[in-house]
C-alpha positions in Angstrom: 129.4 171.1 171.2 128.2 171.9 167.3 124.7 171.8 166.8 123.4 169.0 164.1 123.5 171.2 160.8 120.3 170.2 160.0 118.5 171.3 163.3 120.2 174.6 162.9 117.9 175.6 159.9 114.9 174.2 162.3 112.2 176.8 163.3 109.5 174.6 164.8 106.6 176.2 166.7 106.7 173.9 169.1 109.5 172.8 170.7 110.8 169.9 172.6 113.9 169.2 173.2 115.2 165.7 173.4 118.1 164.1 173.6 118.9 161.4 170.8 121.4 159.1 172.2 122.1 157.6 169.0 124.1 160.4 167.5 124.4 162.0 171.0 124.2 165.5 170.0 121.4 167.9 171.6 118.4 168.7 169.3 115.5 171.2 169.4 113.0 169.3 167.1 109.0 169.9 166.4 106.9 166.9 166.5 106.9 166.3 162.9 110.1 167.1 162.7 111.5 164.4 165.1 109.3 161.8 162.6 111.1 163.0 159.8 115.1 162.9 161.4 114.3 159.2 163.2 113.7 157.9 159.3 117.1 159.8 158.6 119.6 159.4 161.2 120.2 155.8 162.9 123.5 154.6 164.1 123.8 150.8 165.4 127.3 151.5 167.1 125.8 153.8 169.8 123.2 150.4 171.0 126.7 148.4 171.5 127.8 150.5 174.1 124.6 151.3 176.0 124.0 148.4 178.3 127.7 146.1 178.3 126.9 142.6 179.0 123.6 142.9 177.2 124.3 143.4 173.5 126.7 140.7 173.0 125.6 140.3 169.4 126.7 142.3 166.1 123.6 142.3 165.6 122.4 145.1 167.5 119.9 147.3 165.8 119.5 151.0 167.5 115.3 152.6 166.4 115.1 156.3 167.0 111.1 157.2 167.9 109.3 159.8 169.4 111.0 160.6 172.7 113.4 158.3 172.7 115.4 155.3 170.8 115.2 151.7 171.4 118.7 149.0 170.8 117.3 145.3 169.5 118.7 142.4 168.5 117.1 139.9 165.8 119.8 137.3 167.4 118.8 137.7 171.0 115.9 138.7 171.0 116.5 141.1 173.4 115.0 144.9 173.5 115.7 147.9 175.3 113.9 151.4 174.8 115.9 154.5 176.0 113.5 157.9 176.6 114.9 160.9 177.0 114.0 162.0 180.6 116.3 159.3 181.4 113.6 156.4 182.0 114.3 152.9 179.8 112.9 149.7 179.2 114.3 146.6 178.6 111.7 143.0 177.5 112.3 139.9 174.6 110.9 139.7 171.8 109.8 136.8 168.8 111.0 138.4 166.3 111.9 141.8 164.6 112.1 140.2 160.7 110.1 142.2 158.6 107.2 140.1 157.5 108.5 140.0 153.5 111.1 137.7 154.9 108.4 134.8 154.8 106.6 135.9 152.2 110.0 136.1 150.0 110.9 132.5 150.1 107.1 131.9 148.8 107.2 134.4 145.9 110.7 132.5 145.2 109.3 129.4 145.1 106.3 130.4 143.0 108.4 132.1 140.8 110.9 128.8 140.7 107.9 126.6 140.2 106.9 128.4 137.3 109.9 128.5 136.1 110.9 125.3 135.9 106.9 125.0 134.4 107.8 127.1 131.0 111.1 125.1 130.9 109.0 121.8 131.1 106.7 123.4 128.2 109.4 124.6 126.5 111.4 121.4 126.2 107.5 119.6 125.4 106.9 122.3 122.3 110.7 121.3 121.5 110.2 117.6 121.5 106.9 117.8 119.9 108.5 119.5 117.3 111.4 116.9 116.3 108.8 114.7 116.7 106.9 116.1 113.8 110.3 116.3 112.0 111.1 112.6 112.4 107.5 111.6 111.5 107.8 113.6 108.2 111.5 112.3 107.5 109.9 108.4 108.0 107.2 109.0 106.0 109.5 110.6 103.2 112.4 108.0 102.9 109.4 105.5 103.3 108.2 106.0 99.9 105.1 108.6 101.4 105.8 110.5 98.6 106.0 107.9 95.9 102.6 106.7 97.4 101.3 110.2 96.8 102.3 110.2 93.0 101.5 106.9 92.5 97.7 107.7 94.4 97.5 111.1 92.2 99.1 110.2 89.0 96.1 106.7 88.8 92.6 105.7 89.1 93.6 104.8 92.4 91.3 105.4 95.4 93.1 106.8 98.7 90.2 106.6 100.8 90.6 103.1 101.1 94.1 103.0 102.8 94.3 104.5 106.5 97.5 105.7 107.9 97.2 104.4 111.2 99.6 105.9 114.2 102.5 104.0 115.6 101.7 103.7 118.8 98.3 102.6 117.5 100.4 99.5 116.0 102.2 98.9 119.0 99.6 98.5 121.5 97.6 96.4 119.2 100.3 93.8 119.4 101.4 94.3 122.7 104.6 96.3 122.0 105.2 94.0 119.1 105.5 90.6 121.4 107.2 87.8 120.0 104.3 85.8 120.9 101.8 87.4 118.5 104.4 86.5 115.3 102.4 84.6 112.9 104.8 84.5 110.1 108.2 85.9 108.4 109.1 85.9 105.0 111.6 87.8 103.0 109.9 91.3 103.1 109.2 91.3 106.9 107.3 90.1 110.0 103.9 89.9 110.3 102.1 90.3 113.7 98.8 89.2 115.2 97.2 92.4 116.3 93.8 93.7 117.8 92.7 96.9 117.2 91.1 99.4 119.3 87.4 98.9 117.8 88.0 95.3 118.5 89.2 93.9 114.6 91.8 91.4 114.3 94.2 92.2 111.9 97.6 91.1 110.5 100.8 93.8 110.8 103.4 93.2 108.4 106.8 94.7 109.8 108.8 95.8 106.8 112.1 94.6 107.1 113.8 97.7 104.8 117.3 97.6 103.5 117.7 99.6 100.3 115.8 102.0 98.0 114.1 99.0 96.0 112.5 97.1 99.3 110.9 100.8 100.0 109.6 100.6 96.4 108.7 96.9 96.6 106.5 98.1 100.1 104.6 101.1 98.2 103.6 99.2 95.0 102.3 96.5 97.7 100.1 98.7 99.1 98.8 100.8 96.3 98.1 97.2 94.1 95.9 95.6 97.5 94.1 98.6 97.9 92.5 98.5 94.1 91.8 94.7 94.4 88.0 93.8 95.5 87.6 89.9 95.2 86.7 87.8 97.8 89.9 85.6 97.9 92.4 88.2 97.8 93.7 89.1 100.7 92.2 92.8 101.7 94.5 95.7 102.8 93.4 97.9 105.6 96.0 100.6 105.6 99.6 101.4 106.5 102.1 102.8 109.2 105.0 105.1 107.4 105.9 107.5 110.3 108.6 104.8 111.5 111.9 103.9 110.8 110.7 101.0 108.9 106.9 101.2 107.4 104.3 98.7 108.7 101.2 97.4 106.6 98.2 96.5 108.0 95.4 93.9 106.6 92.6 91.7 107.0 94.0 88.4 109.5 93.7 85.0 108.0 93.5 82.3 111.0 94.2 79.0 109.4 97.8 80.0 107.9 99.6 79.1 104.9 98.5 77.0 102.4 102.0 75.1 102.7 102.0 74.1 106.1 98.8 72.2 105.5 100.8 70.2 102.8 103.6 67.3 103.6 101.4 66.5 107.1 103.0 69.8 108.5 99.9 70.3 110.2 99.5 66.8 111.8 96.0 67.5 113.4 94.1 68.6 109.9 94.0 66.8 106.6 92.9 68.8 103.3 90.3 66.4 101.9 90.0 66.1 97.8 87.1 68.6 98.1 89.0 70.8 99.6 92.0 71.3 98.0 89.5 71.1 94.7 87.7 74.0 96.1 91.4 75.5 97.4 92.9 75.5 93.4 89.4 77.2 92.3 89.2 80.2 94.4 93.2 81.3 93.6 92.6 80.3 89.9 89.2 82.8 89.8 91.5 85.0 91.7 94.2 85.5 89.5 91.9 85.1 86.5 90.6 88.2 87.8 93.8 89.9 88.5 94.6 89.3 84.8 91.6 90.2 83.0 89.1 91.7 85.2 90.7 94.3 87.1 90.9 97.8 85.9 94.4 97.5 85.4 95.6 93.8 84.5 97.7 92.5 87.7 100.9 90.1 87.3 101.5 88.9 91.0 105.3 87.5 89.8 105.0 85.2 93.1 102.0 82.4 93.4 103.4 79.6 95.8 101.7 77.9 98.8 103.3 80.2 101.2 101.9 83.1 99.6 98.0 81.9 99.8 95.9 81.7 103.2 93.1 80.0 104.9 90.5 81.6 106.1 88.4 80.1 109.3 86.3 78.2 106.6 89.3 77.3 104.9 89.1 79.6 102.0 91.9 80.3 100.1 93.3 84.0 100.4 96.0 85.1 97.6 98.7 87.5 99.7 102.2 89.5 99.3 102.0 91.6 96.2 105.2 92.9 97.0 106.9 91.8 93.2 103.5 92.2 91.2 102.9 94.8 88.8 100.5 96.6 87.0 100.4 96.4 83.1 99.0 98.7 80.6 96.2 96.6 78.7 98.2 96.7 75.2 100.9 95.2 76.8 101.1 91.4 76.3 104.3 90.4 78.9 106.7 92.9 80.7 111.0 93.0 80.9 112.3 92.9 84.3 115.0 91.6 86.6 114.1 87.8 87.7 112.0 87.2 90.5 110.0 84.7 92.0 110.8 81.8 93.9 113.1 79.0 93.4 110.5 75.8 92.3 107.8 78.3 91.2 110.5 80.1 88.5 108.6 79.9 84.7 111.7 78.1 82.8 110.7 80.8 79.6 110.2 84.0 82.0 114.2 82.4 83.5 115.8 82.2 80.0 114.1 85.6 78.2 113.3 87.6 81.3 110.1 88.5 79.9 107.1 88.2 82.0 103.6 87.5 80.7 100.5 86.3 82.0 101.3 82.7 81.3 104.4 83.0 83.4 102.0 83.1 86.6 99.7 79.9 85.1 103.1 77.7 85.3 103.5 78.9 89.1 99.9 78.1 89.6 100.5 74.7 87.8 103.1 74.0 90.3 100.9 74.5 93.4 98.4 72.2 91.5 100.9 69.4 91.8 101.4 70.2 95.7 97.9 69.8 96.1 97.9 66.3 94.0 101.0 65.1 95.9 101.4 66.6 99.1 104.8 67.5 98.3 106.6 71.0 98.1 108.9 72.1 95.7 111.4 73.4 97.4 111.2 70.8 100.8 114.0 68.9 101.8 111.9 66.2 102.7 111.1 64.3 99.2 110.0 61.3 99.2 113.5 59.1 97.8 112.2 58.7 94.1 111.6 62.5 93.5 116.3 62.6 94.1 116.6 61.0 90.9 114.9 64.3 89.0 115.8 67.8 89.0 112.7 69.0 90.5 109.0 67.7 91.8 107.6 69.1 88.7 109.7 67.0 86.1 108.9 63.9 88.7 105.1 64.6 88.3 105.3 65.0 84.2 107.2 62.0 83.6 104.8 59.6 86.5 101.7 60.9 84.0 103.2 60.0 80.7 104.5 56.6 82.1 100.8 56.3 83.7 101.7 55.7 87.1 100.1 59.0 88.0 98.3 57.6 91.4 102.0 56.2 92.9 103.0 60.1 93.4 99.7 60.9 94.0 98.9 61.9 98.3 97.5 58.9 99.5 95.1 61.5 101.3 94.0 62.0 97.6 93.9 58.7 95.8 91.4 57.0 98.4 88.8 59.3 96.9 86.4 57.8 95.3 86.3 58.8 91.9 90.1 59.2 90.2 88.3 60.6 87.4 88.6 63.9 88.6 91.7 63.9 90.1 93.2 62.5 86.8 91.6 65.6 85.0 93.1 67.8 86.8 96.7 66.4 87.0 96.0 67.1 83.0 95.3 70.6 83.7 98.2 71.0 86.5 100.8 69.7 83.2 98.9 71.8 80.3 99.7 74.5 83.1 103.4 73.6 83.1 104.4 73.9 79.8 107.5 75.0 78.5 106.0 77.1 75.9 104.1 79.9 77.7 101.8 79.7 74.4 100.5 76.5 74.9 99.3 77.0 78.5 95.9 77.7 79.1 95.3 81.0 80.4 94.1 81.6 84.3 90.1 82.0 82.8 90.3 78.8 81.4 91.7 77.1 83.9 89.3 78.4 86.2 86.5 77.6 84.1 87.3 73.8 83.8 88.3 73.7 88.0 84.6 74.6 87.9 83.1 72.6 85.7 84.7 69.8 87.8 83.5 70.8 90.5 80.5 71.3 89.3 80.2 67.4 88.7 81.3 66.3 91.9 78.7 67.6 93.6 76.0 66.7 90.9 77.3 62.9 91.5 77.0 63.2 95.3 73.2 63.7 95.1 
């Protein structure tokens, strides 16, 4: 039989010879040298035919060491060492698996874990970012950036209006609940909300169709956040980072003006003093708006609906949605019709020229709905109004046939002194003139609302 090639270049100064089963060949080998050929030469098929019967398995392993070779099996557990003076040794075992076969699973995991950790960031870096993008398209086609001119290219002063965060908004009003409506008009809904510092305020959801709504929103906003007088309502800030842009702004509690008139509100009457008092805060108001503000205000929509209580029962002027700002040497404005059916100056209808008289006609109007608890626009007249075209004609013609006090509220005529109410049914037609000319203007009126007042409570001492 051939010697191994390898032993044959083998010149070991000590020698031992063994006989490695494994290969079965004969080999003179040095002690290190044996180390070095058991790492090099291992054959698995020589352990299946050792010991028949007891490597049943494929799996037989065969481990050359010093003096010898040993057959395993990771299946059986089952081990026996050959040496080579013929002796062998045979015992089970746990296990032969190297121990990176636990730790491998572990390192996979890891590694899976953190994996599947960048992936999450990944995807929260992505969403984050659309986010943004969203935020920034909402607050564009929202008029964010017409609010920007508008704040830059004006006296105006951005400080006062807050952009408050959406979800901000929606936990203030319990994810928008239906319960905390408090009103809906033609521009949105408005919400009850509470805020986190613990101030009630009102949330106007902007119900956004078109391009001119958008506009209608923005020149809201930028007109309440220049006005500082006591009975117009005050803005706090706005929302435009939605799909539709919210505005936020002082809550009134006592509601609308015009559910307090025709008994809608059963469980309260408006004494005389009251609506007296009612009539002279919105005519200072909009006597300011005209001439005191830095820019003269047209709000293009006075009606009941559109002025508050307060918890004392103050009236608060709201919705500045249609107003505009004029230049002071401008004396009326051109633009499309609006206002509200009732309220409508018959001059502003026919020329579409709006001037400062045109809102002293709709302030006449609500003059007559506090002198006869009815509203313009209610389907509920009493019979005798059918036979005119509207309450405002009714109210004329019962004061030039004198019969003032039969369309008078009955809440108002048991007052003691018709002196005053009769002034100011005087005042309410002056106001309602068909020739914007002739009307006083809002300072006026304001003044003689005072002056009456002013007398009332000089007789009740």
């Amino acid at each position: 039989m051939a010697q191994h090639p390898i032993a044959e270049n083998m010149t070991p100064p000590l020698l031992r010879q063994i006989t490695c089963q494994c290969f079965n060949v004969p080999v003179r080998l040095a002690f290190k040298e044996i180390l070095i050929f058991s790492n090099l030469v291992k054959d698995p098929d020589q352990c299946k035919g050792t010991s028949p019967g007891i490597w049943q398995s494929m799996d037989a392993k065969c481990q050359n060491f010093v003096g010898g070779y040993e057959c395993y099996s990771n299946i059986t557990s089952y081990a026996c060492k050959y040496y080579a003076s013929g002796g062998s040794l045979c015992y089970s075992y746990k296990s032969r698996k190297p121990r990176t076969s636990r730790i491998k699973p572990i390192i996979s995991g890891v590694g899976l874990f953190l994996l599947l950790i960048g992936v999450w960031c990944l995807l929260q870096v992505r969403k984050k970012r659309k986010n943004i993008q969203c935020k920034a398209m909402f607050f564009k086609r929202n008029g964010g950036l017409l609010l920007e001119q508008q704040l830059s290219s004006s006296d105006f002063n951005i400080e006062k209006i807050k952009l408050f965060k959406f979800k901000e908004l929606e936990k203030s009003t319990d994810n928008f609940n239906i319960d905390r409506v408090v009103g809906r008009g033609g521009q949105g809904t408005v919400y009850k909300g509470m805020l986190a510092d613990g101030r009630i305020v009102a949330i106007k959801k902007s119900e956004i169709v078109d391009e001119e709504k958008r506009s209608e929103f923005i020149n809201e906003l930028v007109i309440l956040s220049q006005i500082n007088h006591r009975n117009v309502v005050r803005v706090l800030g706005c929302c435009l980072e939605t799909e539709v842009p919210f505005l936020v702004y002082e809550f009134i509690p006592n509601g609308t003006l015009s559910q307090y008139i025709a008994e809608q509100i059963k469980e309260f009457q408006l004494t005389w003093k009251m609506r007296l008092q009612i009539a002279t805060e919105i005519a200072g108001a909009l006597s300011y708006l005209h001439s005191a503000a830095s820019f003269p205000i047209y709000h293009r929509d006075i009606k009941s609906t559109n002025i508050l209580l307060d918890e004392k029962y103050s009236a608060k002027l709201v919705d500045f949605g249609t107003s505009k700002l004029v230049s002071v040497d401008r004396t009326h404005m051109t633009t499309l019709l609006r206002g509200t059916c009732g309220y409508l100056d018959p001059e502003y209808f026919q020329s579409n020229q709006f001037t400062d008289k045109s809102d002293v006609y709709s302030f006449g109007v609500v003059l007559v709905e506090l002198l006869t608890g009815q509203n313009p626009i209610s389907t509920k007249k009493r019979s005798q109004l059918k036979e005119y075209k509207s309450l405002t004609t009714y109210f004329i013609n019962a004061i030039e046939e004198d019969r003032l006090f039969e369309v008078v509220d009955p809440q108002v005529s048991r007052h003691e002194s018709r002196r005053e109410i009769m002034i100011v049914a005087q005042l309410a037609k002056r106001c309602l003139n068909l020739k914007g000319k002739k009307r006083p203007t809002m300072r006026e009126v304001t003044t003689e609302l005072e002056a009456i007042q002013f007398q009332m409570s000089k007789n009740n001492f």
